[in-house]
C-alpha positions in Angstrom: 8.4 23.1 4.8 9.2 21.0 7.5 7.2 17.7 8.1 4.7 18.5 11.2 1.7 17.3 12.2 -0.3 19.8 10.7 1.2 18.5 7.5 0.0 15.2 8.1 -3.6 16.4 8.9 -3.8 18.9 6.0 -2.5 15.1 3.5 -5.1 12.9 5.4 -7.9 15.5 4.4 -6.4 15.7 0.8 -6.6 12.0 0.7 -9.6 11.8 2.4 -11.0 14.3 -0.4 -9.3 12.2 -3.2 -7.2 14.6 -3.9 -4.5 12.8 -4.2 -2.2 15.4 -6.7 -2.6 17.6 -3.9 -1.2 15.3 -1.3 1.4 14.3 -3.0 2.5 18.0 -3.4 2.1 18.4 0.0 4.0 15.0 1.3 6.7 15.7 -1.4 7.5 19.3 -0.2 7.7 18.6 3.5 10.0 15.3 3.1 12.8 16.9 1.6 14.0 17.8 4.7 13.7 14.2 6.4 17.0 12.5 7.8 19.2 9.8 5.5 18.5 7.3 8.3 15.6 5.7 8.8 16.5 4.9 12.6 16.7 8.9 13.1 13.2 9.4 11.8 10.2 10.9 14.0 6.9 9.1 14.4 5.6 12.0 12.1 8.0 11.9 10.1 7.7 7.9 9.4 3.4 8.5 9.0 4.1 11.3 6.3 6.5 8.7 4.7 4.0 5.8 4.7 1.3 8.3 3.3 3.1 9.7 0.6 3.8 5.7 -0.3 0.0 5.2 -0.4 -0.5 7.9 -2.2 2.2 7.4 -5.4 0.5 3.8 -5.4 -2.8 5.4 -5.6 -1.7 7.4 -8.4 -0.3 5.0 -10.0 3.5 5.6 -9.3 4.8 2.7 -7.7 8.6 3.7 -9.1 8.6 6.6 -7.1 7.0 5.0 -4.5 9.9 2.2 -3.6 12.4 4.2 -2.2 9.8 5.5 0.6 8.3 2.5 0.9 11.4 0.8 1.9 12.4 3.9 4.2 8.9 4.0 6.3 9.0 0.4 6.6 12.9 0.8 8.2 11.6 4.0 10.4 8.5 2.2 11.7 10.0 -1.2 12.6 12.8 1.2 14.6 10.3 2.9 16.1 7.8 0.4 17.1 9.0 -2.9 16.5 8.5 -5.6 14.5 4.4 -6.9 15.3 3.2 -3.6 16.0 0.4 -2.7 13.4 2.1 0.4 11.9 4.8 -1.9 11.1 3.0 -4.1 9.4 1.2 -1.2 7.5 4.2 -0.3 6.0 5.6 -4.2 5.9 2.5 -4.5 3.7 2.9 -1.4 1.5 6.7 -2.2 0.6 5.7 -5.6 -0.3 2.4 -4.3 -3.2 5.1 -1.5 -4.1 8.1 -4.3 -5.2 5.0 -6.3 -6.6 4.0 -3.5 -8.6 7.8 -2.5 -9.9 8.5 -6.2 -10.5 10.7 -7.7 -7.8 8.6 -10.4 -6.9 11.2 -12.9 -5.5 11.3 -10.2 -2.9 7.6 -9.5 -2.8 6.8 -12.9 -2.1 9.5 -12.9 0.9 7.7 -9.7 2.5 4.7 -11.0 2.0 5.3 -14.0 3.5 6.6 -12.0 6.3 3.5 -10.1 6.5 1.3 -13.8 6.5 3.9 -15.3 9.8 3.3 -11.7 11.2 -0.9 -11.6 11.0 -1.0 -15.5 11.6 1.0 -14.5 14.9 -1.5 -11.5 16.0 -4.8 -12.4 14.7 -4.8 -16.5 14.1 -3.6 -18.2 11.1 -7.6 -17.7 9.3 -8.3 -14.4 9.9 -9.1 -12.4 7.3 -6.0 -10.2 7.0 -3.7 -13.6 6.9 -6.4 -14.7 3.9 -5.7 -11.2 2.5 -2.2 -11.7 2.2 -2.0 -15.0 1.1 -4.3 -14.2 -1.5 -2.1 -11.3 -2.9 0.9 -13.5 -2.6 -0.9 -15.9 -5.3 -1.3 -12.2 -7.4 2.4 -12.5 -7.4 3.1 -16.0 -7.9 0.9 -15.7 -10.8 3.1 -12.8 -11.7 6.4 -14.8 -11.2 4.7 -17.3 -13.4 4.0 -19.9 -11.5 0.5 -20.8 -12.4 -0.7 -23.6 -11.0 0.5 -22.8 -7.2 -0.7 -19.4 -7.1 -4.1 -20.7 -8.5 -4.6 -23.6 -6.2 -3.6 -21.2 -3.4 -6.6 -18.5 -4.6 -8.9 -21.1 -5.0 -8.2 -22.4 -1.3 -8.1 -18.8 0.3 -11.7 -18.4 -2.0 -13.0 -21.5 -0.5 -11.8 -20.6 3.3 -13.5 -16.9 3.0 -16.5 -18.5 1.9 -16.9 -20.5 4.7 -16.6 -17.3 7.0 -18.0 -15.2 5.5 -20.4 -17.0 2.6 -20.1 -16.8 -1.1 -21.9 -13.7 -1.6 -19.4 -11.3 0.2 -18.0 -8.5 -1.9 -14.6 -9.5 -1.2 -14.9 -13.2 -1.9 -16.2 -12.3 -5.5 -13.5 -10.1 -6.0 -11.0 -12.3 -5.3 -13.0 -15.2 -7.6 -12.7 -12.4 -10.7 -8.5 -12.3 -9.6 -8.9 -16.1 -10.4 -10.7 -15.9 -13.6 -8.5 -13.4 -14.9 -5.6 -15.7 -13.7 -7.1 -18.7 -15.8 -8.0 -15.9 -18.6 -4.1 -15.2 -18.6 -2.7 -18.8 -18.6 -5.8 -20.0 -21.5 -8.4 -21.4 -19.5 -11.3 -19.5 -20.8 -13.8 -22.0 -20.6 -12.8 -21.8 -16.8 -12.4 -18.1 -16.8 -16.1 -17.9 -18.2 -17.4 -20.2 -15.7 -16.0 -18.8 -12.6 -17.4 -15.1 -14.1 -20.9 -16.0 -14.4 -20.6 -18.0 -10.6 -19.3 -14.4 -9.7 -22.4 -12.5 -11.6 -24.7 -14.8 -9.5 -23.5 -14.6 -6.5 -23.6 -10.4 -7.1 -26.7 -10.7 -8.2 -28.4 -9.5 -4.0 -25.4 -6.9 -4.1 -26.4 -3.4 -3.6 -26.4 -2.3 -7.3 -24.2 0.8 -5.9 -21.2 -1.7 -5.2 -18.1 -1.8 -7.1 -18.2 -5.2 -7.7 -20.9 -4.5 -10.3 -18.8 -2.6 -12.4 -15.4 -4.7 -11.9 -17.9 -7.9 -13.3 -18.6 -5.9 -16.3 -14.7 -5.0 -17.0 -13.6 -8.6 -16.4 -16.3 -9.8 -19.1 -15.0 -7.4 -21.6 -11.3 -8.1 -20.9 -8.6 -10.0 -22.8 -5.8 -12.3 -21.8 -2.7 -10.6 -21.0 -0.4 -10.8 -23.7 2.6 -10.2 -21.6 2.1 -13.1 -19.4 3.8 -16.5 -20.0 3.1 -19.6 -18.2 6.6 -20.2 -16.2 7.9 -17.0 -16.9 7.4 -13.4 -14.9 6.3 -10.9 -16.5 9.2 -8.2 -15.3 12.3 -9.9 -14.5 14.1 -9.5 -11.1 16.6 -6.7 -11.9 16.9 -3.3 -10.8 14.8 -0.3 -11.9 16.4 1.5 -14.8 17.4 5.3 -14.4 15.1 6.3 -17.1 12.1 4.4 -14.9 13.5 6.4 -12.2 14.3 9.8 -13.7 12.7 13.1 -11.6 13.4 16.3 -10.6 16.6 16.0 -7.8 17.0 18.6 -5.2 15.2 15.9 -2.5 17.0 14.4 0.2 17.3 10.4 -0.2 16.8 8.5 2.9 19.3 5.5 3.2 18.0 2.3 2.2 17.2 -0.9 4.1 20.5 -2.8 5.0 19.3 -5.8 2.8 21.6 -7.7 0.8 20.0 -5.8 -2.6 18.4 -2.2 -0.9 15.3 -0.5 -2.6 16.2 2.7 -4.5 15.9 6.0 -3.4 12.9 7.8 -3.4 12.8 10.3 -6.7 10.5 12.7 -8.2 7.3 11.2 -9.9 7.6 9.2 -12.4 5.9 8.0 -15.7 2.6 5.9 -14.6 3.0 2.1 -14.8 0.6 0.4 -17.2 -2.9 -0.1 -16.1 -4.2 -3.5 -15.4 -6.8 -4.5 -17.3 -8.9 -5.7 -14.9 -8.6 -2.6 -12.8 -11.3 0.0 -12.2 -11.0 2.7 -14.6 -9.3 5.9 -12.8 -11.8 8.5 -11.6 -11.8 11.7 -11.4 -9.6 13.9 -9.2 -12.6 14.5 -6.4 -13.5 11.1 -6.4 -12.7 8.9 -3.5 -9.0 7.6 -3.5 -8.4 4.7 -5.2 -5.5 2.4 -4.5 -3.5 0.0 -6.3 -5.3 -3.8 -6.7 -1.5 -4.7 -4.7 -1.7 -1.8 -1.7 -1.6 -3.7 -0.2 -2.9 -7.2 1.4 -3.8 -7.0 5.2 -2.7 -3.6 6.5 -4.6 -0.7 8.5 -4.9 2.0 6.8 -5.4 5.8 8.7 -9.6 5.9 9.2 -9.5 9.2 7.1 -8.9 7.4 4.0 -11.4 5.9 1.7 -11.5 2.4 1.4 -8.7 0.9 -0.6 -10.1 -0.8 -4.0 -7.3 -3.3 -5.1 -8.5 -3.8 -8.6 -10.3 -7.8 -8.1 -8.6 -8.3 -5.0 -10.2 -5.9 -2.3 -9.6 -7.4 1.0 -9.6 -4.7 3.2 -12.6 -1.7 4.5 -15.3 -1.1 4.3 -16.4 -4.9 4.2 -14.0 -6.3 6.6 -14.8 -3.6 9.4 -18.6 -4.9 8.9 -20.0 -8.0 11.2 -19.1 -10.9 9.4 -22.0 -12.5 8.1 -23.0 -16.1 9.5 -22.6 -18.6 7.3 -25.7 -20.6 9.0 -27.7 -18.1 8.2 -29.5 -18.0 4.7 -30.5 -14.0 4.9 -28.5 -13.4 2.0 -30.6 -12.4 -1.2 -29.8 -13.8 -4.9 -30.4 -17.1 -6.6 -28.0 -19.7 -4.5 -28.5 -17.3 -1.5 -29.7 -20.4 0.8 -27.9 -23.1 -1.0 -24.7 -24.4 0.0 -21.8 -23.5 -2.2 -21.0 -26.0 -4.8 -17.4 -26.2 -5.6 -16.9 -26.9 -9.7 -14.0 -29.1 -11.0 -12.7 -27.5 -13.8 -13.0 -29.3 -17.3 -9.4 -30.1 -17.8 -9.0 -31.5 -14.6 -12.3 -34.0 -15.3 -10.8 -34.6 -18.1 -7.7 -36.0 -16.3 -9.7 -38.1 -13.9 -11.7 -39.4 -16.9 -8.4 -40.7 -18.7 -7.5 -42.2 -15.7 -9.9 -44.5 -14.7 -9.9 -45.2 -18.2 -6.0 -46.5 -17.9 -6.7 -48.5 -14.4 -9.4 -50.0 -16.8 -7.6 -51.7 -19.7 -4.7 -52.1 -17.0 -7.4 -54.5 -14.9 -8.8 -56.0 -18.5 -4.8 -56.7 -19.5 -4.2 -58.4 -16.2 -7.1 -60.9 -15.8 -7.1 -61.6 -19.7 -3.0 -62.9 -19.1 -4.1 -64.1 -16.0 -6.9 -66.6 -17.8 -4.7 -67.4 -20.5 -1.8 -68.6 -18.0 -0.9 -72.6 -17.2 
């Protein structure tokens, strides 16, 4: 079946539905037939593409999903340059997908892409830049370079705060992507602290919203055993064959002309391992949910439901909603008209602590040689 625009419709209603196994079929049947070269692809031809990436990340494929991903983002940049918004739709898509297979050196280049893109169209603190410098801390953290990609959350938490107040769904989700990032590295006294700020500042939340029941999962989750401090969780390499393995029979479209070029797109494959911090999968009628890394910042069709990011949702429904003043203290809960208070975490106090203490007996030494000198 040939990719047409009744194809796309009939996968935006699937996805739409949340039937994304149906999609998928769908996408995967009409795209055999797509050209090599991205350059030579349709506009329709480069939306079904972009989809059927979404949609492999939704279900939890990102493998499969890298070779399109690369390919739409090639076909859309040819086709509409390099700032318009499709582009950087599928900019963002290729950079959660290489996050989600492991080649963060390179996720953290597109990503940084996608930040000098938004800062360029929308101003260097609106909230899709935030977005995506937020998920470039997911993949610092990732790479395992701790303490940057934390000091970088905590500044994008602080910044959406301000805008937007520190009982906004998405600011909470991203303070849970922090506590599980001090969970991970060993801070669990700061991990606990930074959950039960989180609990309060849910506390006015609708008790319908997600963010309820992403609270509740990060209380009863562990520290990730694969992560080490200074070291990435999945090296840089390529993706194995047996990671890759699928049916064959599909066309492959040719790959971006980077130094190192995505694979081809391939059958699905085995899911990735869930994160523990995610939302539990729902059912197959329930609205789609996308990968925690789908990614930072981009526009998704309206048809499809809100993406969910695991504890890092920047995107609809809450940033096509008014953003809420910060001057005025509507918002319900405990610290709803108190200002935020920022907390210093106990290691750090600790640190200042010992050094005072040092200036101290440095001052005491000086004027006691001082009073015994001629």
């Amino acid at each position: 079946m040939p990719v047409g625009e009744h194809v796309v419709a009939r996968a935006r209603e699937h996805i739409a539905a949340g039937t994304l196994s149906a999609a998928h079929d769908l996408l995967s049947a009409a795209l055999g037939t797509v050209p090599s070269d991205p350059a030579q692809a349709t506009p329709v031809i480069a939306e079904a593409v972009v989809l059927e990436t979404g949609v492999l990340l939704g279900l939890g494929e990102p493998y499969a999903a890298r070779g399109w991903a690369a390919y739409g983002f090639a076909a859309s940049r040819a086709l509409y340059g390099e700032r318009d918004r499709r582009t950087l739709h599928a900019l963002g898509l290729l950079a959660a997908v290489l996050a989600r297979v492991g080649v963060h050196a390179r996720a953290v280049q597109r990503y940084l892409d996608l930040i000098a893109a938004y800062s360029e169209l929308d101003g260097p603190d609106s909230d899709r830049v935030l977005a995506a410098r937020g998920d470039l801390a997911t993949v610092e953290h990732a790479q395992g370079h701790c303490v940057t990609a934390r000091l970088r959350l905590a500044t994008v938490i602080d910044e959406h705060r301000r805008a937007h107040g520190a009982a906004h769904p998405v600011g909470i989700r991203m303070q849970l992507r922090l506590a599980a990032m001090w969970r991970d590295c060993g801070g669990f006294n700061d991990a606990h602290e930074l959950l039960a700020e989180a609990r309060e500042y849910a506390a006015g939340l609708d008790p319908a919203d997600p963010v309820h029941a992403m609270i509740t999962a990060a209380g009863r989750a562990v520290a990730d055993p694969r992560h080490r401090c200074g070291v990435g969780l999945i090296p840089d390499a390529p993706i194995s064959p047996v990671e890759l393995a699928g049916g064959a029979g599909r066309q492959s479209p040719a790959p971006l002309p980077d130094p190192l070029p995505d694979p081809v797109p391939q059958q699905r494959a085995a899911p990735a391992p869930a994160d523990a911090w995610a939302q539990p999968e729902q059912e197959e009628q329930a609205p789609a949910l996308w990968d925690h890394l789908t990614p930072a910042g981009y526009e998704p069709p309206s048809v499809l439901a809100a993406p969910t990011f695991s504890t890092t949702v920047y995107l609809p429904p809450y940033l096509n909603e008014p953003a809420v003043e910060p001057a005025a203290p509507e918002r319900a809960g405990r610290h709803a008209a108190a200002p935020v208070a920022r907390r210093l975490p106990q290691h750090t106090l600790v640190l200042v602590a010992a050094c005072v203490g040092i200036v101290a007996v440095a001052l005491l030494f000086v004027l006691l040689v001082s009073s015994v000198s001629p």
